[in-house]
PyMOL Python script that loads the backbone (N, CA, C, O; Angstrom):
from pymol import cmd

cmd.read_pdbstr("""\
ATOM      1  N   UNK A   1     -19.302   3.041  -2.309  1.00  0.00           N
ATOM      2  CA  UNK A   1     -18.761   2.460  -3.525  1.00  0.00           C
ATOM      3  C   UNK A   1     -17.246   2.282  -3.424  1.00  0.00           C
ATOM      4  O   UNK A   1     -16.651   1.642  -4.291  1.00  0.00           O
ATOM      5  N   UNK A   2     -16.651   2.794  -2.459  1.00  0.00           N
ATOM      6  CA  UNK A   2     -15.233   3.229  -2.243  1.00  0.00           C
ATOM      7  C   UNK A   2     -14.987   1.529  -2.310  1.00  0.00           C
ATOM      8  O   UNK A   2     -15.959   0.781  -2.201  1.00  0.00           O
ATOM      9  N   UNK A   3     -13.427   0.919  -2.524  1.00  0.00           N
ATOM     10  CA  UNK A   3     -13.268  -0.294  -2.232  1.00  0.00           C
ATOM     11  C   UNK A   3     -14.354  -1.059  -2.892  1.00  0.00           C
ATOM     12  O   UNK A   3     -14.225  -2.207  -2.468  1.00  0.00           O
ATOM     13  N   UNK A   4     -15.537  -1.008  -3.858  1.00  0.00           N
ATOM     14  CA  UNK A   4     -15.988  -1.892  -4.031  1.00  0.00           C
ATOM     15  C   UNK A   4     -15.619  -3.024  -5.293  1.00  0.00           C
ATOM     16  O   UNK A   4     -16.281  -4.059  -5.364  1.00  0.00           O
ATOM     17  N   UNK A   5     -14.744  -2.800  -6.071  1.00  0.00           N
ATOM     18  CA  UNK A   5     -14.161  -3.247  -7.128  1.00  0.00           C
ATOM     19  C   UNK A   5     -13.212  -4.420  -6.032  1.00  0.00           C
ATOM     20  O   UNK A   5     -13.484  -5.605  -6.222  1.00  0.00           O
ATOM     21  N   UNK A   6     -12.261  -4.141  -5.052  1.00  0.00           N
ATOM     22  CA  UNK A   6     -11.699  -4.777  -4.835  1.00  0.00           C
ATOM     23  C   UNK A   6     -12.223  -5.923  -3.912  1.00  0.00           C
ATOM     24  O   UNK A   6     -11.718  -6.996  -3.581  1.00  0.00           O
ATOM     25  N   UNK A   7     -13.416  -5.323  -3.610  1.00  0.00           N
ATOM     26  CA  UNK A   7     -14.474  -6.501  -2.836  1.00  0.00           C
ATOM     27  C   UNK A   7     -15.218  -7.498  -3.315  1.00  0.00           C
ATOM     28  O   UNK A   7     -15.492  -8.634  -2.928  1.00  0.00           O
ATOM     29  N   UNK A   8     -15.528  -6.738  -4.379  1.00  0.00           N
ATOM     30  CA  UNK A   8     -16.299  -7.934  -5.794  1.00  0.00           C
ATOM     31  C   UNK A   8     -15.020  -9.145  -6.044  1.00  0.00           C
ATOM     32  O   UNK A   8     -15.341 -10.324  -5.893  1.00  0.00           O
ATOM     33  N   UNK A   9     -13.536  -8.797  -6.437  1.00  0.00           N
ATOM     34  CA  UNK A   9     -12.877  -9.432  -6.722  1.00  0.00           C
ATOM     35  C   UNK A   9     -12.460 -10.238  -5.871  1.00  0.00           C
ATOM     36  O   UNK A   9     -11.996 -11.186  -6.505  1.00  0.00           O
ATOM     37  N   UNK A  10     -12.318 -10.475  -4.415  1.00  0.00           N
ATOM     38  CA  UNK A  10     -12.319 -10.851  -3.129  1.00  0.00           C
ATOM     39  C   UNK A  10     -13.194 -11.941  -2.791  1.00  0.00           C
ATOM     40  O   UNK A  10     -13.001 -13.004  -2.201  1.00  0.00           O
ATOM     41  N   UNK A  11     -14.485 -11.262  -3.457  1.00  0.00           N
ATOM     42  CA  UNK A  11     -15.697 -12.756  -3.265  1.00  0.00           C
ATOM     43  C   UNK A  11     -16.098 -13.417  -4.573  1.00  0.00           C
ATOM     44  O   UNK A  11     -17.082 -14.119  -4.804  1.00  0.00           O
ATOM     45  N   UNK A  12     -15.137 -13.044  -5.357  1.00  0.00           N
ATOM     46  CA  UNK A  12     -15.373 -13.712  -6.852  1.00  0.00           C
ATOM     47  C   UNK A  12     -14.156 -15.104  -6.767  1.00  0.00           C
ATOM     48  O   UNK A  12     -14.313 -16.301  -7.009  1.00  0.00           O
ATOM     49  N   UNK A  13     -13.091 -14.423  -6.372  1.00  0.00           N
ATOM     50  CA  UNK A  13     -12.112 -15.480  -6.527  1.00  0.00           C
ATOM     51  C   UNK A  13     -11.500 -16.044  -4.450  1.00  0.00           C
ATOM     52  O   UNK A  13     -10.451 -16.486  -3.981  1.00  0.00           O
ATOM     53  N   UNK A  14     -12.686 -15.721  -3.931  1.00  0.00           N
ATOM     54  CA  UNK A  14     -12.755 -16.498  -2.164  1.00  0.00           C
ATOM     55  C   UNK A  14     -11.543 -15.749  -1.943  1.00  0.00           C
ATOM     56  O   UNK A  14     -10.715 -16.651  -1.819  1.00  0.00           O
ATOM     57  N   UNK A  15     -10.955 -14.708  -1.824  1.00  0.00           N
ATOM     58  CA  UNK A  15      -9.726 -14.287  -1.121  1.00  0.00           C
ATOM     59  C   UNK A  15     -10.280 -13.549   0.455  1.00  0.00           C
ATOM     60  O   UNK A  15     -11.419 -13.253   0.817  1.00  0.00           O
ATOM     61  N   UNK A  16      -9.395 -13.459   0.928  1.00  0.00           N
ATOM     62  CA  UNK A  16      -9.845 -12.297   2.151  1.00  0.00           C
ATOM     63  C   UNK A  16      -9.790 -11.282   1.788  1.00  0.00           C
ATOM     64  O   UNK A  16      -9.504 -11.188   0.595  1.00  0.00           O
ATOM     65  N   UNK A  17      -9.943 -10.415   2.299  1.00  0.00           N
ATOM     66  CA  UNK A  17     -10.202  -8.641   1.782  1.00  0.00           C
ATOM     67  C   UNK A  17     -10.413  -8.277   3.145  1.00  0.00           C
ATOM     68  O   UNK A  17     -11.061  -8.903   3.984  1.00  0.00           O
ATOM     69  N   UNK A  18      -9.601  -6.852   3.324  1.00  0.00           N
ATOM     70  CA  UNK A  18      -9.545  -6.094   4.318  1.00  0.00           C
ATOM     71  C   UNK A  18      -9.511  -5.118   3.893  1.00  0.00           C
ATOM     72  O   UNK A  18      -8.968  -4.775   2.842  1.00  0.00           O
ATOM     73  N   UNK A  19     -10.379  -4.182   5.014  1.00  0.00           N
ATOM     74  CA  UNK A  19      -9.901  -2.668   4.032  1.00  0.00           C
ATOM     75  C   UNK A  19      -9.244  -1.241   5.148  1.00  0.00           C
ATOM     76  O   UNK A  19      -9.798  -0.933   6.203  1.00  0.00           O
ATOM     77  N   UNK A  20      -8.379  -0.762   4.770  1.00  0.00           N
ATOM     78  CA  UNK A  20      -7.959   0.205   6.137  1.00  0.00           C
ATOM     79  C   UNK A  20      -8.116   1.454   6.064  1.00  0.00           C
ATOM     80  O   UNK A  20      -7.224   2.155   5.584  1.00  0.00           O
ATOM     81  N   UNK A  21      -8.969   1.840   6.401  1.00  0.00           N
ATOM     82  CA  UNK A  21      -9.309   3.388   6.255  1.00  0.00           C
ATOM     83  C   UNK A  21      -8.100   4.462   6.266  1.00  0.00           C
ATOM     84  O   UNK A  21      -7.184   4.169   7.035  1.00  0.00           O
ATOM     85  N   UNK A  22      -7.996   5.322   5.739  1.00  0.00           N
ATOM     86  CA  UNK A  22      -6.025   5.906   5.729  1.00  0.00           C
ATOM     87  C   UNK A  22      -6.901   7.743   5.544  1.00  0.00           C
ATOM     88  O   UNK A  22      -7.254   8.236   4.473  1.00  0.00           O
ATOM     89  N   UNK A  23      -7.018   8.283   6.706  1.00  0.00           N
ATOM     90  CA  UNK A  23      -7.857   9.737   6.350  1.00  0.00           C
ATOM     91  C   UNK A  23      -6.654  10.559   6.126  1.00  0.00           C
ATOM     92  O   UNK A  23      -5.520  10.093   6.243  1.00  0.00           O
ATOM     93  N   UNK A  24      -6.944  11.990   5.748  1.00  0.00           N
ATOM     94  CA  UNK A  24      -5.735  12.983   5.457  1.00  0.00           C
ATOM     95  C   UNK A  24      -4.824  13.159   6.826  1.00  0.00           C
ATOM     96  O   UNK A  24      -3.595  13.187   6.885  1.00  0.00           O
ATOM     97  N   UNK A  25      -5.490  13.238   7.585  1.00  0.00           N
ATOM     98  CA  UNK A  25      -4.801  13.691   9.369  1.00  0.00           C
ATOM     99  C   UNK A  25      -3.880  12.772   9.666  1.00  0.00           C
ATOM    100  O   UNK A  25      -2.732  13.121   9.943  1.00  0.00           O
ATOM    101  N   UNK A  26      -4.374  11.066   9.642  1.00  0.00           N
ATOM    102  CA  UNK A  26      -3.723  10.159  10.589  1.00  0.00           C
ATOM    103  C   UNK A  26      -2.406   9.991   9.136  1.00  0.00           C
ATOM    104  O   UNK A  26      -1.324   9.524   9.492  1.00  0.00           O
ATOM    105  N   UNK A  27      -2.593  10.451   7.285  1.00  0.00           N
ATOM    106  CA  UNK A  27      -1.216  10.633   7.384  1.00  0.00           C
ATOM    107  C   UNK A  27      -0.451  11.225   7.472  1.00  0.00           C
ATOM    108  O   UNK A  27       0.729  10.877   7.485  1.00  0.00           O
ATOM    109  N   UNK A  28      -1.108  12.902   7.609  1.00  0.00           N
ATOM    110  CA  UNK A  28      -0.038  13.561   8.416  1.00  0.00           C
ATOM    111  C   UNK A  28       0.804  13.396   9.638  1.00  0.00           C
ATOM    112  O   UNK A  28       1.999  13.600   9.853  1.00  0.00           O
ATOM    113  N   UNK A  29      -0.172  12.970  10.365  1.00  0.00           N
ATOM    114  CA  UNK A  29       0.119  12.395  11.468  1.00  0.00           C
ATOM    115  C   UNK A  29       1.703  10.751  11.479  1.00  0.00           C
ATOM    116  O   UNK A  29       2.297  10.141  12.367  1.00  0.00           O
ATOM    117  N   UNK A  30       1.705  10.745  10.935  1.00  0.00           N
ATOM    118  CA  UNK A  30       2.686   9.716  10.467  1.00  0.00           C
ATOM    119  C   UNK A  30       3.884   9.710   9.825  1.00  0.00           C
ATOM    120  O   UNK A  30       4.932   9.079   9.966  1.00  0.00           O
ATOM    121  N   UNK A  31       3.312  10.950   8.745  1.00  0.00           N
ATOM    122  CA  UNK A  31       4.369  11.698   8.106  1.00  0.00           C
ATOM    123  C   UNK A  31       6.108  11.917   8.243  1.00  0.00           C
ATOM    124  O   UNK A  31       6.918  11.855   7.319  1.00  0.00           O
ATOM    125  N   UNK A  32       6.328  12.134   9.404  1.00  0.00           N
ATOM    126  CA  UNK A  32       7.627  12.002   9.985  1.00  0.00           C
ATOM    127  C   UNK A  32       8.072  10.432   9.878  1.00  0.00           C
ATOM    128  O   UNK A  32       9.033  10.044   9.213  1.00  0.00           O
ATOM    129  N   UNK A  33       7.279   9.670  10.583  1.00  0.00           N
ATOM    130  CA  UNK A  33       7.751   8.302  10.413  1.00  0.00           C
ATOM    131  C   UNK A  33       7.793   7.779   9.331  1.00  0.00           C
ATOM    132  O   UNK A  33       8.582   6.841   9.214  1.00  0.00           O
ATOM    133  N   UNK A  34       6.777   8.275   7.868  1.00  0.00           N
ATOM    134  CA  UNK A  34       7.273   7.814   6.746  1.00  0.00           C
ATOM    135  C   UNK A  34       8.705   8.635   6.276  1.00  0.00           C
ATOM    136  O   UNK A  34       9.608   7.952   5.792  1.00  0.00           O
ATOM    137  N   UNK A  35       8.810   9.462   6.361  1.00  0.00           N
ATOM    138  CA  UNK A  35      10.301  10.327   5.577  1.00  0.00           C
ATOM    139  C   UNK A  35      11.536   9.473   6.206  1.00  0.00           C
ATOM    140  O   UNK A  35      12.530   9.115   5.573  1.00  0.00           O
ATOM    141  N   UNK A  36      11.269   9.217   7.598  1.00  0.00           N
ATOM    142  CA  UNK A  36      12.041   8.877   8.367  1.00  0.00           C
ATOM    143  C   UNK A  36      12.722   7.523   7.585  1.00  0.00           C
ATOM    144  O   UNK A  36      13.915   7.453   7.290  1.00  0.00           O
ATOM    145  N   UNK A  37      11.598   6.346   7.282  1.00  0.00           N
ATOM    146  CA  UNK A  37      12.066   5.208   6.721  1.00  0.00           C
ATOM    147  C   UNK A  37      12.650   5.215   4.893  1.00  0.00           C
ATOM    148  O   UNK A  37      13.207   4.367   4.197  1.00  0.00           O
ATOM    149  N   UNK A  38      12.335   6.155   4.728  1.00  0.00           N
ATOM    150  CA  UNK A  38      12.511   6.781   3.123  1.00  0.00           C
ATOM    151  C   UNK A  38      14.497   6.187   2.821  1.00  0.00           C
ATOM    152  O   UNK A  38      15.299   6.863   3.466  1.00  0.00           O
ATOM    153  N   UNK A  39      14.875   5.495   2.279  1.00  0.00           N
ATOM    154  CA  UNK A  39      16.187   5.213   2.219  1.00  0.00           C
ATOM    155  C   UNK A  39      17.031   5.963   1.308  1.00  0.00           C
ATOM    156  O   UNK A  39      18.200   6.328   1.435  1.00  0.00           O
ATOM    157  N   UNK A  40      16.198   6.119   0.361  1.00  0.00           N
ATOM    158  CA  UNK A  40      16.648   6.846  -1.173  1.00  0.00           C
ATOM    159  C   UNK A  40      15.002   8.038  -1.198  1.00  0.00           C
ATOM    160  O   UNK A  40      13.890   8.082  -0.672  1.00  0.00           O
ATOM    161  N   UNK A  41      15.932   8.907  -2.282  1.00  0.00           N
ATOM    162  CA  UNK A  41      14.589  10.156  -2.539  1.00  0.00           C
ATOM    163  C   UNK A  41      13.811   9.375  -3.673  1.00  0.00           C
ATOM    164  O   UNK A  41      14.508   8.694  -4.426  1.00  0.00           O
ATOM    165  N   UNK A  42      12.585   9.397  -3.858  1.00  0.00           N
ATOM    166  CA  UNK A  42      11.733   8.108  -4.443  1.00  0.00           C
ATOM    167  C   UNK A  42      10.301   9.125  -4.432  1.00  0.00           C
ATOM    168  O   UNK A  42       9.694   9.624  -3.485  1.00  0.00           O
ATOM    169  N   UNK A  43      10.122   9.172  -5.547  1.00  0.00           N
ATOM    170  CA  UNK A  43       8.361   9.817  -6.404  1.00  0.00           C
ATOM    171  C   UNK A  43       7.455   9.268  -5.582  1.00  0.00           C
ATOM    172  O   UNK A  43       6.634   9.925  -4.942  1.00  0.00           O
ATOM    173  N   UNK A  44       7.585   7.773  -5.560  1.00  0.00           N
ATOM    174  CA  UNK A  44       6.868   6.861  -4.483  1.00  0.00           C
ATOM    175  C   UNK A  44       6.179   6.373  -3.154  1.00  0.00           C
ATOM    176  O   UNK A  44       5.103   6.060  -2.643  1.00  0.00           O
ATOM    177  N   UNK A  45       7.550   6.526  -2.939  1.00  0.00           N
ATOM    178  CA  UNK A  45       7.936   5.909  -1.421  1.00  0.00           C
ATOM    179  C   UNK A  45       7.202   6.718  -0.248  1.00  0.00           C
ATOM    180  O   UNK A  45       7.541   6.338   0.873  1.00  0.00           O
ATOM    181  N   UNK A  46       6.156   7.880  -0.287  1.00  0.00           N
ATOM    182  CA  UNK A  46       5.656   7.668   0.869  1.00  0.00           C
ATOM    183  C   UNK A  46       4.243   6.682   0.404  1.00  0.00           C
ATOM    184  O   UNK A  46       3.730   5.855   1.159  1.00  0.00           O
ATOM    185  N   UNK A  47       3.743   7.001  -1.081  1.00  0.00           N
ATOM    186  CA  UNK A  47       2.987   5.601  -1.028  1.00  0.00           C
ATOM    187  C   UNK A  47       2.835   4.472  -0.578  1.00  0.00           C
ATOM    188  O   UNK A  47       1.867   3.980   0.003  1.00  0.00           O
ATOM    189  N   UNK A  48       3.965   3.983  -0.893  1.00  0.00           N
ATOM    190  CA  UNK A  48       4.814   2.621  -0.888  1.00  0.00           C
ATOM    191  C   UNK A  48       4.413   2.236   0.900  1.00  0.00           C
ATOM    192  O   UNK A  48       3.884   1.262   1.437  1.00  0.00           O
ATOM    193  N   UNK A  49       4.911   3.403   1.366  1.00  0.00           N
ATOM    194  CA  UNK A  49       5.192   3.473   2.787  1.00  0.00           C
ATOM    195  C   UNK A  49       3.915   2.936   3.956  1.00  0.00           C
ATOM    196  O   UNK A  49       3.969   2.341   5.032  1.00  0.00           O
ATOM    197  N   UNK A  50       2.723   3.522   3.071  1.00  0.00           N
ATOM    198  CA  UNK A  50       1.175   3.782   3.693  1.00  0.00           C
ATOM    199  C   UNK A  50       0.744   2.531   2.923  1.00  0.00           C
ATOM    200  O   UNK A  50      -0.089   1.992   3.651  1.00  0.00           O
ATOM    201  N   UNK A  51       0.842   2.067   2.216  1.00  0.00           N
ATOM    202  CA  UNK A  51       0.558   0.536   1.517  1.00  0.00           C
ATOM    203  C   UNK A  51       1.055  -0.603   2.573  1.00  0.00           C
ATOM    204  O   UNK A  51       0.241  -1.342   3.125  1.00  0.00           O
ATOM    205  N   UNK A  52       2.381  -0.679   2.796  1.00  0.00           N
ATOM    206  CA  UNK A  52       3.216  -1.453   3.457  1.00  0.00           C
ATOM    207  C   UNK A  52       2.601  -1.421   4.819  1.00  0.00           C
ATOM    208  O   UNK A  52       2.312  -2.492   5.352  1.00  0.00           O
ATOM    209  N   UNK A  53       2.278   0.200   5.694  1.00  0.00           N
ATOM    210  CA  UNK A  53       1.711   0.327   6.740  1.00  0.00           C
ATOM    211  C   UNK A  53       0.479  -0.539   7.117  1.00  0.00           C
ATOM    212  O   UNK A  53       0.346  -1.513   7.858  1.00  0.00           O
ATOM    213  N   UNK A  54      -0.406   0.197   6.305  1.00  0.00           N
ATOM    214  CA  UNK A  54      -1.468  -0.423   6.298  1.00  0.00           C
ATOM    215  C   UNK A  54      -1.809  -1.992   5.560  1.00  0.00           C
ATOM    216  O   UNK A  54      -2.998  -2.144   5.279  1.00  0.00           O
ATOM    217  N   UNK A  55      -0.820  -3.234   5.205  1.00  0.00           N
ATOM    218  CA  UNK A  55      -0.651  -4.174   5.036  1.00  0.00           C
ATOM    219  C   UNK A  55      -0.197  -5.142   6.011  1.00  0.00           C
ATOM    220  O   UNK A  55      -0.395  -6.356   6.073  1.00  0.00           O
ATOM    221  N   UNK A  56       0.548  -4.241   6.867  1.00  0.00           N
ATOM    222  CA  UNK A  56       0.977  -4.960   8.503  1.00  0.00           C
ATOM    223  C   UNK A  56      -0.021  -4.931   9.415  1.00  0.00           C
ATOM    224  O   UNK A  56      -0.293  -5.773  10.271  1.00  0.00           O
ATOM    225  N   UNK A  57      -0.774  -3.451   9.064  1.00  0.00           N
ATOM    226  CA  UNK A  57      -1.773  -3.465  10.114  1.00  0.00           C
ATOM    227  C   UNK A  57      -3.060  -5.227  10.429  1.00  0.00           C
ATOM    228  O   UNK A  57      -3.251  -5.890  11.449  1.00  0.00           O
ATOM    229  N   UNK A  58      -3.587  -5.351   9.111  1.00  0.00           N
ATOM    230  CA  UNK A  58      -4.062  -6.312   8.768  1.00  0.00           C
ATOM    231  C   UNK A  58      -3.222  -7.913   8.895  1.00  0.00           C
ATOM    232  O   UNK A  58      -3.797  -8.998   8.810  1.00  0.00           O
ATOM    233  N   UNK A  59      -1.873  -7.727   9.096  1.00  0.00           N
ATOM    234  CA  UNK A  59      -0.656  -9.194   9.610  1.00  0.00           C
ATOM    235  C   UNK A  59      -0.390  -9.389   8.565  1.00  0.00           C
ATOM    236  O   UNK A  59       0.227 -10.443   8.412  1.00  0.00           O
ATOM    237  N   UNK A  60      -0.585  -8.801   7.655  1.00  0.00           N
ATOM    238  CA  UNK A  60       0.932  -9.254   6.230  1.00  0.00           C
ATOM    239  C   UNK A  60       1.919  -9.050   6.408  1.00  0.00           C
ATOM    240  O   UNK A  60       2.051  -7.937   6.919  1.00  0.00           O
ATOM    241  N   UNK A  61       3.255  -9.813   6.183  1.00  0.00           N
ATOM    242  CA  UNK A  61       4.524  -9.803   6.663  1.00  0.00           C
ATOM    243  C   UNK A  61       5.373  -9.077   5.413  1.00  0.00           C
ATOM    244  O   UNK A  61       6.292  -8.258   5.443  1.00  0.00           O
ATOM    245  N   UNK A  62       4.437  -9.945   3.929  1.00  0.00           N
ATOM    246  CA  UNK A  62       5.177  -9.818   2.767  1.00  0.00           C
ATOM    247  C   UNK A  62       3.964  -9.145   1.815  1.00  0.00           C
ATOM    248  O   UNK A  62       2.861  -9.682   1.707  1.00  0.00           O
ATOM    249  N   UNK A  63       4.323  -7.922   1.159  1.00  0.00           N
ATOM    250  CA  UNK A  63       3.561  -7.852   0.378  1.00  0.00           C
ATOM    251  C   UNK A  63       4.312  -7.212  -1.319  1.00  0.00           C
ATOM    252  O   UNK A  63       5.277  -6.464  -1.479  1.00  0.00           O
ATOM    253  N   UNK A  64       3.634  -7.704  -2.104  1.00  0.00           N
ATOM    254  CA  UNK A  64       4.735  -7.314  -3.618  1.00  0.00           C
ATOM    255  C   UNK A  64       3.766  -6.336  -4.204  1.00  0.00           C
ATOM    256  O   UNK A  64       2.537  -6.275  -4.151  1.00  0.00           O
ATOM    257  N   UNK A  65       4.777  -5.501  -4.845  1.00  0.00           N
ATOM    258  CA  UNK A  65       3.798  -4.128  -5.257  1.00  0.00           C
ATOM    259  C   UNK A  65       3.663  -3.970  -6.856  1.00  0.00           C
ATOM    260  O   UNK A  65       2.666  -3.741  -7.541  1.00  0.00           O
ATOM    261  N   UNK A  66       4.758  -4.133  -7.146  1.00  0.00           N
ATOM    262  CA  UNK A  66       4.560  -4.771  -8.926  1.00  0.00           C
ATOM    263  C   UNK A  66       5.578  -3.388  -9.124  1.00  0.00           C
ATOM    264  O   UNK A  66       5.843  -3.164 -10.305  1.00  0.00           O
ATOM    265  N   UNK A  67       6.174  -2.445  -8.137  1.00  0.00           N
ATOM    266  CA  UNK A  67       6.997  -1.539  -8.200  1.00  0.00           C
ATOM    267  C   UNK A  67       8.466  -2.199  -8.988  1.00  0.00           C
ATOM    268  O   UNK A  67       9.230  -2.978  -8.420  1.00  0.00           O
ATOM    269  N   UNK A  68       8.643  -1.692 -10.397  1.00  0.00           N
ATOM    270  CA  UNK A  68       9.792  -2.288 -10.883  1.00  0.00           C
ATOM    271  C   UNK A  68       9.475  -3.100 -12.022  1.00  0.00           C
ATOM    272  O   UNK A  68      10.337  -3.201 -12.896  1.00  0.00           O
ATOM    273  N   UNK A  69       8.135  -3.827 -12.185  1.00  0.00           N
ATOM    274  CA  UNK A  69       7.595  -4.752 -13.258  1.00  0.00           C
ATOM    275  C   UNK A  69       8.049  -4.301 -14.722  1.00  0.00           C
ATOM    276  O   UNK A  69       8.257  -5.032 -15.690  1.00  0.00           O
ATOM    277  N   UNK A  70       8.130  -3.164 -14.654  1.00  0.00           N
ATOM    278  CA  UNK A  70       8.780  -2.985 -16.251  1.00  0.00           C
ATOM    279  C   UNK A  70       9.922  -2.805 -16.903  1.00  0.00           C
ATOM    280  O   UNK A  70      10.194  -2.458 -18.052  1.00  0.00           O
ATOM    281  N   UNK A  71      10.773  -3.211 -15.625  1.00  0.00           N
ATOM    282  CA  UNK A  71      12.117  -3.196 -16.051  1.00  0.00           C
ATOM    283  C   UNK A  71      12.698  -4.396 -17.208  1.00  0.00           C
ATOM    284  O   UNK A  71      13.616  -4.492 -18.022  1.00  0.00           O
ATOM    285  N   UNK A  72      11.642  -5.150 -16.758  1.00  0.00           N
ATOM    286  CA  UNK A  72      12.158  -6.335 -17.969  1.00  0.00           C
ATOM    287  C   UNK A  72      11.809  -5.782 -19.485  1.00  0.00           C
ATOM    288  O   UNK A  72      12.089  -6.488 -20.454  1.00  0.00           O
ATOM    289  N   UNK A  73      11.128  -4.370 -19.665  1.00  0.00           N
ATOM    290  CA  UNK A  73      10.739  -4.218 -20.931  1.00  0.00           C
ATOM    291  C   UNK A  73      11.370  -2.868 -20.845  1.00  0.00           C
ATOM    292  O   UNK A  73      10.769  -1.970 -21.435  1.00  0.00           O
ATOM    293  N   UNK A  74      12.881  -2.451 -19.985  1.00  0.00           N
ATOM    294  CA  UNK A  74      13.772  -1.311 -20.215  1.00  0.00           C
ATOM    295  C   UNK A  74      12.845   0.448 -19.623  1.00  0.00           C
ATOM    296  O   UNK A  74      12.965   1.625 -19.965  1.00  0.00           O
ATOM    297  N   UNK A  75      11.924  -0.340 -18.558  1.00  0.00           N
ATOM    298  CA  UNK A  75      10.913   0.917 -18.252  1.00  0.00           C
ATOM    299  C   UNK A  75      10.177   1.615 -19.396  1.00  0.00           C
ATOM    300  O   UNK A  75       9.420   2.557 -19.160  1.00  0.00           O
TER     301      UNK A  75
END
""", "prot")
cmd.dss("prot")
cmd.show_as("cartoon", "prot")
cmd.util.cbc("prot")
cmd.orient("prot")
């Protein structure tokens, strides 16, 4: 059932859909390299980090996260 919401929506509106498996180990395993890219201290940003990762993995160059969307309404 995992991913299946975003798969329905994928073949509802013809998009591609990929999905990247992300287990507890391989992000420990990474861990260093996310802190590493961390620019500012951020609640976020190793999210951000494993999103972005796993968005390249698949050849996205650009991806928008909606991180910030409510600034137009003062957060």
């Amino acid at each position: 059932m995992k991913g299946s919401f975003a798969r329905l929506a994928a073949n509802r509106f013809k998009t591609k859909h990929k999905e990247v498996p992300l287990s507890g180990e391989s992000m420990v395993a990474r861990l260093d390299e996310a802190l590493a890219a961390l620019d500012q201290p951020t609640m976020d940003g190793i999210n951000t980090y494993f999103v972005s990762w796993a968005a390249r993995q698949v050849g996205l160059k650009v991806a928008l996260s909606g991180l910030g969307g409510d600034e137009l309404f003062a957060g």
